[in-house]
RODO-120306 format. One record per residue (C-alpha): x negated, y, z; residue in one letter. Coordinates in pm, whole numbers. Each point is the difference from the previous one (the first is absolute). Example, Ala and Ser with C-alpha at 12.3 -4.5 7.8 and 13.67 -1.06 7.14 Angstrom:
! RODO-120306
       x       y       z  kollum
   -1230    -450     780       a
    -137     344     -66       s
END
This chain:
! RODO-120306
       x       y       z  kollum
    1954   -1250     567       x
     161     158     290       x
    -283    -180     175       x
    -275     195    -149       x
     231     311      22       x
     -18     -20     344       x
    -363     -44      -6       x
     -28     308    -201       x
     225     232     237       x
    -214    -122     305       x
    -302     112    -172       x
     150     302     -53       x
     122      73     349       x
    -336    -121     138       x
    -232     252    -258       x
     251     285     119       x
     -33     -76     374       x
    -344     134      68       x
       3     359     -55       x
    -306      58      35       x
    -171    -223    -214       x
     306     121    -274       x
    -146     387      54       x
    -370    -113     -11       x
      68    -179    -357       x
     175     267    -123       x
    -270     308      71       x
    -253    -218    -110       x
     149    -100    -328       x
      77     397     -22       x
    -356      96      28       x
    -110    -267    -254       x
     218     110    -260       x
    -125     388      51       x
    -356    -103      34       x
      63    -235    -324       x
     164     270    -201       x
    -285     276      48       x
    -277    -211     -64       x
     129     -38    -369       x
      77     406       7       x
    -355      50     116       x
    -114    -315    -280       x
     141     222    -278       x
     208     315      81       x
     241      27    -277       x
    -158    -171    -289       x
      47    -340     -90       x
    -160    -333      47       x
    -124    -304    -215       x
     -55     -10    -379       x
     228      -6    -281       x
     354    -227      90       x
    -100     -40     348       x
      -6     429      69       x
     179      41     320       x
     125     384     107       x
     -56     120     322       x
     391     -86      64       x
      15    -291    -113       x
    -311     -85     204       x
     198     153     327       x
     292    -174     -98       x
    -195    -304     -29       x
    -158     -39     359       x
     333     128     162       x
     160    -333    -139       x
    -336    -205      67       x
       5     126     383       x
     414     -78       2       x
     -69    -335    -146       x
    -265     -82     245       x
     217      84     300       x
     260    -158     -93       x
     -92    -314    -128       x
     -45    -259     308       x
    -219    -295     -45       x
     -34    -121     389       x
     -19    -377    -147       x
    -367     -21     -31       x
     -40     112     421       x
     316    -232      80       x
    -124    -317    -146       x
    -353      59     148       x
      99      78     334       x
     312    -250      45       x
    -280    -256    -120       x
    -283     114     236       x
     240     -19     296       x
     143    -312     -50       x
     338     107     -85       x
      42    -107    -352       x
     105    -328      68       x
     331     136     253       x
      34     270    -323       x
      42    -342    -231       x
     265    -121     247       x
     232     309     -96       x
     321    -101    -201       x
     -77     224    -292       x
    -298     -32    -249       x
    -266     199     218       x
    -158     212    -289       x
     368     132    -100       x
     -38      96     366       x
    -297     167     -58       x
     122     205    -307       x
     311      87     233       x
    -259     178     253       x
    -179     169    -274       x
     354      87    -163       x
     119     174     300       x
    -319     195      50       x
      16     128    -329       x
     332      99      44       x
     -57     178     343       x
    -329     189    -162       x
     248     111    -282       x
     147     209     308       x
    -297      75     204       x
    -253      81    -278       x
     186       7    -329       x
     202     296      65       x
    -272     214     220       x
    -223     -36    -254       x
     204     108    -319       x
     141     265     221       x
    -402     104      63       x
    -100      -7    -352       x
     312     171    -106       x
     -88     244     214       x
    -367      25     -46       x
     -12    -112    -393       x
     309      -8    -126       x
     265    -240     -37       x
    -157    -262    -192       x
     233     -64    -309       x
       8    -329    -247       x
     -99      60    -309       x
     332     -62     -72       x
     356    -168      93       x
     -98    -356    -148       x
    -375       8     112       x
     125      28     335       x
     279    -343     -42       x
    -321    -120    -153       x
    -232      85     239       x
     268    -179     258       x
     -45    -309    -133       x
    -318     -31     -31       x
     -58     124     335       x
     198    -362      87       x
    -252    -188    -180       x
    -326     189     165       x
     119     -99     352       x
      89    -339     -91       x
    -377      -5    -130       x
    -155     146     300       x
     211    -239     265       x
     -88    -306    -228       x
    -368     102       9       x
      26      69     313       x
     148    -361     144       x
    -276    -175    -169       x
    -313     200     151       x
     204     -65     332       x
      54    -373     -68       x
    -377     -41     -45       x
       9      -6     399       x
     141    -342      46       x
    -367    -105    -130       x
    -232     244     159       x
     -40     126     327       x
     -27     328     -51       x
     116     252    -349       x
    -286     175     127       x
     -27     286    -263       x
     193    -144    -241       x
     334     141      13       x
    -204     374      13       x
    -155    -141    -327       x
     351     -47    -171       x
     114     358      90       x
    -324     192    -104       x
      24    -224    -302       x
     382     116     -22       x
     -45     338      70       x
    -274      34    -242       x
     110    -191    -339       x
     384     128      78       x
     -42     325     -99       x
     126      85     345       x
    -310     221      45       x
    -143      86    -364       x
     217     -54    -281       x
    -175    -253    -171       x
      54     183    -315       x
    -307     200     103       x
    -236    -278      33       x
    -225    -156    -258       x
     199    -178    -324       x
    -175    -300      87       x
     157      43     359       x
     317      50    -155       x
      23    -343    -188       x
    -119    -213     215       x
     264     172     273       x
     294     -88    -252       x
     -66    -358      53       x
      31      13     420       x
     308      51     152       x
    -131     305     207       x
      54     312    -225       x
     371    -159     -15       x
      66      91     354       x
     -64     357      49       x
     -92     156    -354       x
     259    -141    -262       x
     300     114     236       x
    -151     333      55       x
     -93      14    -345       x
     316       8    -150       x
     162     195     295       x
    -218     306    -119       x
      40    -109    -401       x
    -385     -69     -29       x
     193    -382    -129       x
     259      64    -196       x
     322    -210     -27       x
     -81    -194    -260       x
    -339    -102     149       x
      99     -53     311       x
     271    -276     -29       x
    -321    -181    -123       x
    -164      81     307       x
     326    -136     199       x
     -22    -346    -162       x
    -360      -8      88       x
      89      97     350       x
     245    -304      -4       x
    -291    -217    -148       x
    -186      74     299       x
     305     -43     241       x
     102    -419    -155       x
    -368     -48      32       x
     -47      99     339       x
     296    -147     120       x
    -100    -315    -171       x
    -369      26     171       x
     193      89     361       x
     210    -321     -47       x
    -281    -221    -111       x
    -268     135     350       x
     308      32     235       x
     121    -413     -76       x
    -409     -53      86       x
      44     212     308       x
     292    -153     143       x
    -180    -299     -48       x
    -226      64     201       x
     148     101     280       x
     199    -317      21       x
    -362    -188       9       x
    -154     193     244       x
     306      70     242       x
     205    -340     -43       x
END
């Protein structure tokens, strides 16, 4: 463990060094959160959105992208690019020489540069919307312990996903546009963007049974108390579903992977 803890603090270290690229990140991520936040104000003005259970206030709605453009800053998924390029250069097989398991290594990385953007992002851009919006609040004390948790189980669900689109490169050549295919589809059927509350019912069921909408929409869902409490420790053993079968999938294509390599490379 103090392994990948030192792993983690490099990571850290190394996302802090460049200064520039740190202040870059950060104005952009400020400028998609405003931009974000007054398209819905211009969608709707004060009035509410959706039919019937799914009505969303204005607030909530602001409250709502703040957390989706936090969420999205902060959770690191660098897997997909590291596997691809390690692979295309020829380096995987010195990665598979390291001492420690080399996708714990890989989580490390993505650990640490969540942890760095919880600095360099995090905190500029509650301090913006705070500023801007408002503070945005929980719906309450327990939604937000809640809303912790299940914000575990969405990154472990975006990494998995992740590591398998960029394990598909030790049998092509090139991802091509595959890995931009996973993120539209991410970004789309998360909620990240729309709620998916507002989208057709037949949308809406055939959502429940992907893993996406458990990433993005089901933690910021019950942050705002659009899921209540009840509901959503359903919607955290579903997110664990998701987790034990990706993790099972990850094991099953990484044994075929390393296999691989040892064929081709000796």
């Amino acid at each position: 463990m103090r392994a990948y803890g030192y792993l983690v603090k490099m990571r850290i270290l190394t996302a802090l060094a460049y200064r520039f690229e740190v202040w870059i990140g950060m104005i952009g991520d400020i400028i998609m959160l405003a931009a974000s936040v007054y398209i819905w104000k211009a969608a709707y003005g004060g009035g509410a959105v959706g039919a019937g259970a799914s009505q969303i206030g204005l607030q909530s709605m602001v409250t709502y992208t703040v957390v989706s453009v936090l969420l999205a800053a902060v959770f690191q998924t660098g897997v997909q690019n590291t596997i691809y390029s390690q692979v295309r250069e020829g380096n995987i097989a010195l990665d598979l020489m390291r001492p420690l398991p080399l996708l714990g290594i890989y989580l490390s990385d993505d650990l640490g540069g969540m942890a760095s953007a919880l600095v360099n992002k995090a905190i500029p851009l509650v301090i913006a919307a705070a500023l801007l919006f408002g503070f945005p609040m929980p719906a309450s004390a327990g939604a937000f312990a809640v809303f912790l948790a299940s914000c575990l189980f969405s990154f472990a669900i975006l990494w998995l996903m992740s590591a398998l689109v960029g394990l598909v490169a030790f049998w092509v050549v090139e991802l091509g546009n595959l890995g931009m295919m996973k993120d539209a589809t991410v970004r789309i059927l998360s909620g990240s963007l729309v709620p998916l509350w507002f989208f057709p019912e037949a949308v809406q069921k055939v959502s429940a049974w992907l893993p996406f909408q458990y990433t993005y929409q089901t933690p910021i869902g019950i942050y705002i108390g659009e899921i209540p409490l009840g509901k959503a420790l359903q919607e955290i053993a579903v997110q664990g579903v998701w987790v034990v079968v990706f993790m099972l999938l990850l094991a099953h294509v990484w044994k075929r992977a390393r296999g691989k390599v040892m064929v081709q490379g000796g």
